[in-house]
C-alpha positions as a Markdown table, in Angstrom:
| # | Residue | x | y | z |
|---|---|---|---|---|
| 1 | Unk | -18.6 | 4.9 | 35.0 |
| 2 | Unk | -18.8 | 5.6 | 31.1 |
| 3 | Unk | -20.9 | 3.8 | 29.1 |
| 4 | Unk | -19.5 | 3.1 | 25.2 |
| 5 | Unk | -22.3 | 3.1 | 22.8 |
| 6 | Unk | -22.1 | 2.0 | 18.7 |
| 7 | Unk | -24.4 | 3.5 | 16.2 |
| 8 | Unk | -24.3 | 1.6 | 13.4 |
| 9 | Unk | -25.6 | 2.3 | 10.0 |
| 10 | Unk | -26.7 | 1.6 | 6.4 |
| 11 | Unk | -27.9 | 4.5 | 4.1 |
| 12 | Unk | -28.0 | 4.5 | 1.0 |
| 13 | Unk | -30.1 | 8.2 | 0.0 |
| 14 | Unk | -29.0 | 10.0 | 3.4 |
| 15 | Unk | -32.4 | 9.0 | 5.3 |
| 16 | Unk | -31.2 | 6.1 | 7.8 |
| 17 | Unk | -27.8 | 8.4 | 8.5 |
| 18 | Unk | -29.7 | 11.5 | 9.4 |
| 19 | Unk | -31.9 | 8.9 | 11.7 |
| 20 | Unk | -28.3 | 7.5 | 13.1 |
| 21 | Unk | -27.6 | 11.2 | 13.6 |
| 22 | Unk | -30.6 | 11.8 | 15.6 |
| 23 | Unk | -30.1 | 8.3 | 17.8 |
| 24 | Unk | -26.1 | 9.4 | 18.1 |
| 25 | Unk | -27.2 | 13.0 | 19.6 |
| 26 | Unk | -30.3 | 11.8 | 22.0 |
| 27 | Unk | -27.4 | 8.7 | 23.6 |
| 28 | Unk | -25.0 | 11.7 | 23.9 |
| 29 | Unk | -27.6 | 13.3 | 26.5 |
| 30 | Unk | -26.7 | 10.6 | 29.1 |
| 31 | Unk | -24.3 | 11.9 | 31.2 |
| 32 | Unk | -21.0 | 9.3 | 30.4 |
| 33 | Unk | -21.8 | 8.3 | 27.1 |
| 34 | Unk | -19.1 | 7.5 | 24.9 |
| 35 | Unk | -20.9 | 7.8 | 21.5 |
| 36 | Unk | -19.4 | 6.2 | 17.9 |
| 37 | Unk | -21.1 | 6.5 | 15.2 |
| 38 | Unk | -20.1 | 4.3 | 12.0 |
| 39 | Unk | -21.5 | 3.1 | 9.1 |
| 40 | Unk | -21.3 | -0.7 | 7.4 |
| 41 | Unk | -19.2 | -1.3 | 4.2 |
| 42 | Unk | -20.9 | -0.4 | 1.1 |
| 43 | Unk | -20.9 | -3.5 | -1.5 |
| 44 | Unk | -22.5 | -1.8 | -4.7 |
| 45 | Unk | -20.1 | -0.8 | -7.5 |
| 46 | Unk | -20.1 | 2.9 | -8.5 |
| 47 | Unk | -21.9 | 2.7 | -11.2 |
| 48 | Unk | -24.5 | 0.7 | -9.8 |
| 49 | Unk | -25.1 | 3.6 | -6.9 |
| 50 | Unk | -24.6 | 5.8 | -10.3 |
| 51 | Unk | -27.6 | 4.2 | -11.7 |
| 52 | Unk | -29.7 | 4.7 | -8.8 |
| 53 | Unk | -28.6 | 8.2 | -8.4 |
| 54 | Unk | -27.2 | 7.7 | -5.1 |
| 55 | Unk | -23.6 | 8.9 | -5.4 |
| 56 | Unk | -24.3 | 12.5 | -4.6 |
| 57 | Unk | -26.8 | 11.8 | -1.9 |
| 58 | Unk | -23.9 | 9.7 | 0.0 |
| 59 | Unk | -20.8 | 11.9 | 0.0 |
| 60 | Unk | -22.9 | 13.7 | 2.2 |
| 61 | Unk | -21.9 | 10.7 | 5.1 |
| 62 | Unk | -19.0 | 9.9 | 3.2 |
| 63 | Unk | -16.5 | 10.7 | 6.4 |
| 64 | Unk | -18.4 | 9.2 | 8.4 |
| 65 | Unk | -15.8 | 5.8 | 9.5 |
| 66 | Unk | -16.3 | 2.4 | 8.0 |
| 67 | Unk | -17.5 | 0.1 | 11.2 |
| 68 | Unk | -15.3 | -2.9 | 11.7 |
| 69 | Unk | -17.1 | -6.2 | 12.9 |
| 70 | Unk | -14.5 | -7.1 | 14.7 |
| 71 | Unk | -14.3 | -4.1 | 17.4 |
| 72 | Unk | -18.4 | -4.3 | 17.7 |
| 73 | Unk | -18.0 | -5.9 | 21.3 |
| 74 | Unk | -15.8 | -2.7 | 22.5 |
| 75 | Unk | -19.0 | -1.5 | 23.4 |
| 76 | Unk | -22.0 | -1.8 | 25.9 |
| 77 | Unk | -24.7 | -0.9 | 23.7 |
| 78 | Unk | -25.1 | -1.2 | 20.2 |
| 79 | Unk | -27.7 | 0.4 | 17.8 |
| 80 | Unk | -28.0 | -0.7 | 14.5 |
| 81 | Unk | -29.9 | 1.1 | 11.6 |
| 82 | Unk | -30.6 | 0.4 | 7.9 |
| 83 | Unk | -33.8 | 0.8 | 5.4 |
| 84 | Unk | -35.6 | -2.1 | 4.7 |
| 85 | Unk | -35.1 | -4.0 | 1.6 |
| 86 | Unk | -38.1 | -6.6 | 0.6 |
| 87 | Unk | -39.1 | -6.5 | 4.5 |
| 88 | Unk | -35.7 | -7.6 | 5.6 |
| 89 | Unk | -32.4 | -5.4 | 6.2 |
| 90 | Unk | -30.2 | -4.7 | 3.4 |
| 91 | Unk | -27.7 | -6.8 | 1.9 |
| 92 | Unk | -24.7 | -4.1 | 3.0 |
| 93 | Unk | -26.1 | -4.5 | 7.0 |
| 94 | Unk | -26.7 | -8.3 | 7.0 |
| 95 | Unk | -22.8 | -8.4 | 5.3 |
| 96 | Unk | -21.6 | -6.4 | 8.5 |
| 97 | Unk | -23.7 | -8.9 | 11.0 |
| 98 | Unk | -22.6 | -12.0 | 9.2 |
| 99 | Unk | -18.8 | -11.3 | 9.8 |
| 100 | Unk | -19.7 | -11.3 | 13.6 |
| 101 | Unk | -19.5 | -14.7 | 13.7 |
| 102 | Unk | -16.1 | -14.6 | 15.9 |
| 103 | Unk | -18.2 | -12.8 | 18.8 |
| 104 | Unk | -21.2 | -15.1 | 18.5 |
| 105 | Unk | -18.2 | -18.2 | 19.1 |
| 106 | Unk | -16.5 | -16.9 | 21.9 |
| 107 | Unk | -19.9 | -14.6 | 23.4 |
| 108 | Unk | -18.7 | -11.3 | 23.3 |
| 109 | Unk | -22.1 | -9.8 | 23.0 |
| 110 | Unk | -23.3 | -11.8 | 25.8 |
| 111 | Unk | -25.3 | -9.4 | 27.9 |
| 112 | Unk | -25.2 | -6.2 | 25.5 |
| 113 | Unk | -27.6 | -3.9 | 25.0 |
| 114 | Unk | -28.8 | -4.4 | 21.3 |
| 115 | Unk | -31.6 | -1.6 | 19.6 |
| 116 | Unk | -32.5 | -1.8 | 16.1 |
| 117 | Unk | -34.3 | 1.4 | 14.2 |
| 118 | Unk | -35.3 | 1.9 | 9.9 |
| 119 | Unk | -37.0 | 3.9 | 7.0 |
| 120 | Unk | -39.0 | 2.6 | 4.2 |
| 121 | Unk | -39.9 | 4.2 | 1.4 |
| 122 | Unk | -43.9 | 3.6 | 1.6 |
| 123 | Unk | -46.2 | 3.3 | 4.5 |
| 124 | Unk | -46.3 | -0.5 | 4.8 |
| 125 | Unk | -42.8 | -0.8 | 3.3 |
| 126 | Unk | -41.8 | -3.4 | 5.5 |
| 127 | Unk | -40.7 | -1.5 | 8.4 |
| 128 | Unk | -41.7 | -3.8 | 11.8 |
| 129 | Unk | -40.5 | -7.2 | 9.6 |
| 130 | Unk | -37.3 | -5.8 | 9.2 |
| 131 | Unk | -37.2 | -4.7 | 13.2 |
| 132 | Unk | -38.1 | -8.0 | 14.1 |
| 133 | Unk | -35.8 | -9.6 | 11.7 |
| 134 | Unk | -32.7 | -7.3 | 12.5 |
| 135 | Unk | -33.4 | -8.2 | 16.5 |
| 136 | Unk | -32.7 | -12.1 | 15.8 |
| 137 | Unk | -29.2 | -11.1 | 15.1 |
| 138 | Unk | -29.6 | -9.8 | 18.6 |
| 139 | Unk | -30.9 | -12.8 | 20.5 |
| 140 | Unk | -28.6 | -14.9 | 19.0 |
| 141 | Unk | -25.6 | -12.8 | 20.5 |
| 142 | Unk | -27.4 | -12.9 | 23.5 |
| 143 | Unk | -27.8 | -9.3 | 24.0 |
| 144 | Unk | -31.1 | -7.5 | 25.9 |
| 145 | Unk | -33.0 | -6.1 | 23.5 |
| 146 | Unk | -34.5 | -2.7 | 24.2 |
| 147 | Unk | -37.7 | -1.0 | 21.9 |
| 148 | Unk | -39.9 | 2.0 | 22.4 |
| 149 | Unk | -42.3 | 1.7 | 25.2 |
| 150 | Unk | -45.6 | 2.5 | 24.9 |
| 151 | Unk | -44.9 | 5.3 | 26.9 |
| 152 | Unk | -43.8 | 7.5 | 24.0 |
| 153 | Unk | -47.6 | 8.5 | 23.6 |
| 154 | Unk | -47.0 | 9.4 | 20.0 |
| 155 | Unk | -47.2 | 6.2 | 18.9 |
| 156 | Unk | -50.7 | 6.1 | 19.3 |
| 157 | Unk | -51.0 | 9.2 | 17.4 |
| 158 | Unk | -53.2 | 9.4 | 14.2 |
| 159 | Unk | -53.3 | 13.0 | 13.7 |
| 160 | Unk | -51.2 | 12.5 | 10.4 |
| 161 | Unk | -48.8 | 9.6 | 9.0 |
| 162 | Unk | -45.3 | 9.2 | 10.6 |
| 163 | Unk | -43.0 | 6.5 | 11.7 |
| 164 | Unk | -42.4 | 5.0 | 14.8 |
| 165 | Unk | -43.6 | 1.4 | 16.1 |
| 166 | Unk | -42.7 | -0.5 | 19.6 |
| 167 | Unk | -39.8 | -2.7 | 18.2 |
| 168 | Unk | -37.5 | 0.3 | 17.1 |
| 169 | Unk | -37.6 | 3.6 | 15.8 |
| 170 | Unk | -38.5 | 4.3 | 12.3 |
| 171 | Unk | -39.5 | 6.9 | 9.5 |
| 172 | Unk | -40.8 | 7.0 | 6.1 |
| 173 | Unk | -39.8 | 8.2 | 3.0 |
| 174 | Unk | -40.8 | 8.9 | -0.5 |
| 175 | Unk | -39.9 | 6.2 | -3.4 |
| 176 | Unk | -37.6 | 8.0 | -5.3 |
| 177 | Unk | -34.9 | 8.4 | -2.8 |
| 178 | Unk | -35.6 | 11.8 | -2.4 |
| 179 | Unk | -36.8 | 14.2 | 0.3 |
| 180 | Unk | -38.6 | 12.7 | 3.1 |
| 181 | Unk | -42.1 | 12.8 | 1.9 |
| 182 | Unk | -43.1 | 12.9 | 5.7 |
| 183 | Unk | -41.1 | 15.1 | 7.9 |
| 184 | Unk | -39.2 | 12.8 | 10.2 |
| 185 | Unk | -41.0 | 13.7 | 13.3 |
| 186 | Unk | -39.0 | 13.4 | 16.8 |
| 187 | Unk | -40.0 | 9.4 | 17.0 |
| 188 | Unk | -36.9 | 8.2 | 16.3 |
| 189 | Unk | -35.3 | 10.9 | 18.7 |
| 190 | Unk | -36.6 | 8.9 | 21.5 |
| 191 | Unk | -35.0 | 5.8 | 21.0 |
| 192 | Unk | -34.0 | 4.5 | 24.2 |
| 193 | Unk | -30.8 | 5.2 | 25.3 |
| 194 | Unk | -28.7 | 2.7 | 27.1 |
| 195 | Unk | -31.3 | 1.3 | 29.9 |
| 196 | Unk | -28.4 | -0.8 | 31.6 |
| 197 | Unk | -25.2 | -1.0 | 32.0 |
| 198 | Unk | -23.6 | -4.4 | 30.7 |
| 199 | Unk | -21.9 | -4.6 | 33.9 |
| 200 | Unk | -24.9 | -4.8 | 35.9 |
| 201 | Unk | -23.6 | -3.4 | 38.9 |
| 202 | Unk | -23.8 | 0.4 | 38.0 |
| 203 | Unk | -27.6 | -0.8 | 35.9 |
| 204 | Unk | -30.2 | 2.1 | 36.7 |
| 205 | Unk | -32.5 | 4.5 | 34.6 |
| 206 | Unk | -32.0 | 7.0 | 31.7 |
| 207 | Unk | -33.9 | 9.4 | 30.1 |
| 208 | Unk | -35.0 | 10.0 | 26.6 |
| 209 | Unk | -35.0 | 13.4 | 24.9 |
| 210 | Unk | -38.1 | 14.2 | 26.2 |
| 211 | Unk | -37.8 | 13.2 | 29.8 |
| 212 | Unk | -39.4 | 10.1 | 30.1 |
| 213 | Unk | -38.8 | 7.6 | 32.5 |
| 214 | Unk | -36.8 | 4.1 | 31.2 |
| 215 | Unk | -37.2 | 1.4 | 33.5 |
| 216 | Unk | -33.6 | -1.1 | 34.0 |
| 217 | Unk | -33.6 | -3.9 | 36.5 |
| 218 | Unk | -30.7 | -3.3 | 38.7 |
| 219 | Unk | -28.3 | -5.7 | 39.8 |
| 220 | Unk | -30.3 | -6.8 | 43.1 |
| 221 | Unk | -33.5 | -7.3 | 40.2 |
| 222 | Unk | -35.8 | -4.8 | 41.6 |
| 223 | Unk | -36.7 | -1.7 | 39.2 |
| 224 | Unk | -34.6 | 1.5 | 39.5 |
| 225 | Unk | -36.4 | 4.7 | 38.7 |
């Protein structure tokens, strides 16, 4: 049985797409996958993005399809990524989750799988806040809510500054929109990949990009391996 998953973006400099890329590639790994990726509607004029010298940096994603709120529930797992703005997800992403309201009414999402992941442009730019604050959206659809388990070792590593934290992937930046000032190390490459299946029945393990073990309840509630 296939299992449809939505990546679903914000970018505004090319960082959080090239993270959606990475998340699109590793779900694409599971053998039945159905993978979409798609970005939210931007809501800046042109010559604001102008301004901030994003126009060239986003024609780079600019065929990647525009997501529609509406169809979100035509999948079993979504994934949802955007930079942080203040702490909090951008203005373009929050938009996108507002117009869900229809699903939230009649419970679409109901029993989803829901991941969040994000880039900042400093160290302690807000990343984990705007996790957290991105997985309420989440819990009020009711979904299950997956993060990175502790047993991606590297997020205990110290060696050197990267992302990564156990609410969602992340990576970091530099403040001018540029570059990545820290290259985006394979953290975000193993966000966890559908653990269950919404319909429960066919609910068992999957693996990340580098092999480890995901843990699902199956539908009798013991732990498939």
């Amino acid at each position: 049985m296939s299992v449809k998953v939505k990546v679903i973006f914000y970018s505004l400099y090319g960082h959080t797409f090239r993270m959606a890329e990475a998340v699109a590639a590793s779900a694409r790994e599971v053998p039945g996958a159905e993978v979409e990726l798609s970005q939210v509607a931007e809501t800046l004029p042109n010559e604001v993005l102008a301004k901030m010298g994003a126009v060239d940096a986003k024609k780079a994603f600019a065929h990647v399809p525009v997501a529609d709120p509406r169809k979100v529930a035509d999948a079993d797992v979504i994934i949802l990524g955007t930079g942080t703005r203040f702490g909090s997800a951008t203005a373009q992403m929050q938009a996108f989750l507002d117009a869900t309201g229809p699903l939230w009414s009649s419970g679409a999402l109901v029993g989803k799988v829901g991941g969040v992941f994000t880039s900042s442009a400093s160290q302690h730019g807000g990343q984990e806040t705007t996790l957290v604050s991105m997985m309420t959206f989440l819990f009020h659809q009711g979904m299950v809510v997956v993060g990175v388990p502790y047993a991606e070792q590297r997020l205990l590593h110290m060696g050197e500054i990267t992302g990564g934290t156990p609410y969602g992937a992340s990576t970091i930046t530099d403040a001018r929109g540029g570059a990545p000032a820290f290259r985006q190390r394979a953290r975000h490459r193993n966000f966890p990949r559908p653990p269950c299946h919404s319909d429960r029945r066919e609910a068992g393990s999957t693996l990340n990009r580098h092999g480890q073990h995901l843990l699902c309840p199956d539908a009798r509630g013991t732990i498939s391996k």
